[in-house]
N, C-alpha and C positions, 0 to 999 in steps of 0.2 A: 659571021661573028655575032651581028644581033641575035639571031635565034637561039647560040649556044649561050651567049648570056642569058637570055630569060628561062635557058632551062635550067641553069644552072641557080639562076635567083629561087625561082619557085621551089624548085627541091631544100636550098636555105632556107625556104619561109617554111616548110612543110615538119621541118625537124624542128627552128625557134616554136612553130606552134604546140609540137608534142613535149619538148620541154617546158613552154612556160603553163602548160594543164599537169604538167606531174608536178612543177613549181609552186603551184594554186594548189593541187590537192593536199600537197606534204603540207604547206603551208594553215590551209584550212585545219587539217587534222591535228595541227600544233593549237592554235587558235583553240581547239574547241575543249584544251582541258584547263582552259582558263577562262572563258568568254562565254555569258551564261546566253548568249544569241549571236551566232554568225551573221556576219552582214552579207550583202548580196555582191558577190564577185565575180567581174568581168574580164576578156583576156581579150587582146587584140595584135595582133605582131605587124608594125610599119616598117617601110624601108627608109632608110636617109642617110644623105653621107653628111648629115649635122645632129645627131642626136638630140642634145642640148635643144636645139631650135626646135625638132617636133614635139620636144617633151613640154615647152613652154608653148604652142600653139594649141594642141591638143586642150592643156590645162586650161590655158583663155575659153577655146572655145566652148568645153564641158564647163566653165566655169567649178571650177574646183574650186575644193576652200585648201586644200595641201597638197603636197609632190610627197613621196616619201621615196628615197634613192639610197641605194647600200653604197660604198666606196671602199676601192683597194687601201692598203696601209702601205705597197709600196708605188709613187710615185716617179716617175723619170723626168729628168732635165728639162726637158720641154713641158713638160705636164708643173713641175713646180714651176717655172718661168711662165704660163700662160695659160691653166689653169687646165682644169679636167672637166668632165663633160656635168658632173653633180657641181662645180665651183659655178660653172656657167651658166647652169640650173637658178642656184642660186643670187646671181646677178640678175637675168633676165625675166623671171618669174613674177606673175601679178600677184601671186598665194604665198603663203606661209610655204617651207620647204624643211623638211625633216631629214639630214646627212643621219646614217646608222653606219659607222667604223665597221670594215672586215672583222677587226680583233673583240670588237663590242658585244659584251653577255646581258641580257636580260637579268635583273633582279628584281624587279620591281620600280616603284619610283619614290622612296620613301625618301628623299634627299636629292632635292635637284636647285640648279644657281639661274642665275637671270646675269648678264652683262650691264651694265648700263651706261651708256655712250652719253648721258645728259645732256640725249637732245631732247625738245621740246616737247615730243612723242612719250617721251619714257613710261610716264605715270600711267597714259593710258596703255603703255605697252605691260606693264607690269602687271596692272591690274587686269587684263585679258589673259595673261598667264597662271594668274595664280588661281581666276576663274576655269581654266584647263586644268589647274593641276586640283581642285578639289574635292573631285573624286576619288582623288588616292590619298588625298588626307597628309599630300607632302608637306615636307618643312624648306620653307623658298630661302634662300640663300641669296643677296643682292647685292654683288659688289660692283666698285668700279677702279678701272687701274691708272693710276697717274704715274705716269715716265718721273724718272727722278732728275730733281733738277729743274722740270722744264714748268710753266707756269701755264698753267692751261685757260682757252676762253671758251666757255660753255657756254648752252642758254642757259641752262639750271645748274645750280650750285649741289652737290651730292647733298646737304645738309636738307637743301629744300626738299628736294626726293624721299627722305628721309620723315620729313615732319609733317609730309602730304601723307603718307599712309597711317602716322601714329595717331593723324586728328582723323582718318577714315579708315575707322576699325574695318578686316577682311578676317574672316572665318577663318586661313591657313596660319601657323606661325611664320612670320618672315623677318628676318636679319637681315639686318645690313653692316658690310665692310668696305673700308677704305683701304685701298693697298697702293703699294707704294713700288713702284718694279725700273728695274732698265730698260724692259720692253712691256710690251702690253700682251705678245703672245706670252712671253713667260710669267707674267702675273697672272693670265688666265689660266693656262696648265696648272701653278703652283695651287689658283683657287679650287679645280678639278681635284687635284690632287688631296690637298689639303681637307678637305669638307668631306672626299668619296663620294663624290656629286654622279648621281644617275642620268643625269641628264644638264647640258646647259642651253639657256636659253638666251638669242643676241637680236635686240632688235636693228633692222634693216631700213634706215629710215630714205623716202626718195628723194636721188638728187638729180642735177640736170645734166646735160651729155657735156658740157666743160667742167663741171664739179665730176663728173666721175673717171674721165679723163686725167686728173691729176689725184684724185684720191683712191690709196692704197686700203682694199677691202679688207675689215681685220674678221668679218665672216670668212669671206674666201679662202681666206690665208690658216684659218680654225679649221674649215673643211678639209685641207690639205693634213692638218695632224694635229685633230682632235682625236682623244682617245674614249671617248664617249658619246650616245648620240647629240645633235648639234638640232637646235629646233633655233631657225632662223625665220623672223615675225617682219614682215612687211607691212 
């Protein structure tokens, strides 16, 4: 039996590797009628029975600055209930991580959102954002959603987040909105929706293994059914 499994592995590895180089090549040849320099691209095909875990070890140890991971649009029971192997990505990851939706089209990024969880983080999360997005000369869109009814304790008050950027002028235009929702996934959809946002951006702020233990990830839960790519900022 050991033998037939390692024949049968190798022969698996032998096909992932000739797809993921016709992967890279289509890839690259899309790339090159928009990108005035190709970057240097490397392939490499590991085995694991944790995905997730080799993709965040790999990253540690290449010291990455992003993951970037495509994800299905259809989900199962177990996969909503305990997350998919890009949601787990996204928890355990020391880098920024980049979710891109099955359904997701490229237009460019002339219109993209920032979340803001007003944690203590924000300001410098924002403003590393809008230093990524000014190359495309985007208009940042910056809201945050407050559940209706319920009376929130923040470190920062939106207003302050607000009056931090108007007294530190940034090259992009950036808006900011208050919204007001039953849920905080449907006020983020509705602000996708609403704006035709290219892209949203959530920061990821670290917590400790009893704080994450009880708290419900509202990344994870965007990775699950976002309809746009999802650029999540640790």
């Amino acid at each position: 039996m050991p033998v037939l499994v390692d024949i049968a592995t190798k022969e698996k590895i032998e096909v992932a590797i000739e797809l993921l180089q016709t992967f890279k090549k289509d890839g690259l040849a899309k790339a090159k009628e928009t990108m005035p320099a190709l970057p240097n691209v490397t392939d490499e095909v590991k085995v694991s029975s944790l995905p997730y875990a080799t993709i965040c070890s790999v990253a540690a140890d290449e010291e990455f600055d992003l993951v970037l991971m495509g994800t299905n649009s259809y989900h199962s029971a177990w996969e909503t209930a305990f997350g998919t192997n890009a949601s787990s990505v996204l928890k355990q990851a020391h880098c920024h991580v980049l979710i891109v939706p099955e359904d997701a089209s490229y237009g460019g990024l002339q219109t993209v959102g920032f979340a803001a969880d007003l944690h203590e983080t924000d300001p410098y999360h924002l403003w590393k954002f809008c230093k990524l997005m000014e190359p495309f000369h985007a208009i940042v869109h910056c809201a945050h959603i407050e559940k209706l009814g319920e009376g929130e304790k923040t470190a920062l008050k939106f207003e302050e987040l607000q009056a931090f950027f108007e007294n530190n002028a940034i090259t992009l235009q950036l808006k900011f909105h208050a919204i007001q929702e039953d849920s905080v996934e449907t006020g983020l959809s509705a602000f996708i929706s609403n704006w035709d946002l290219n892209l949203l951006a959530m920061p990821s702020p670290h917590r400790d293994v009893f704080s994450r233990m009880f708290h419900k990830s509202m990344t994870q839960q965007m990775a699950l059914h976002a309809t746009v790519p999802l650029l999540v900022m640790k």
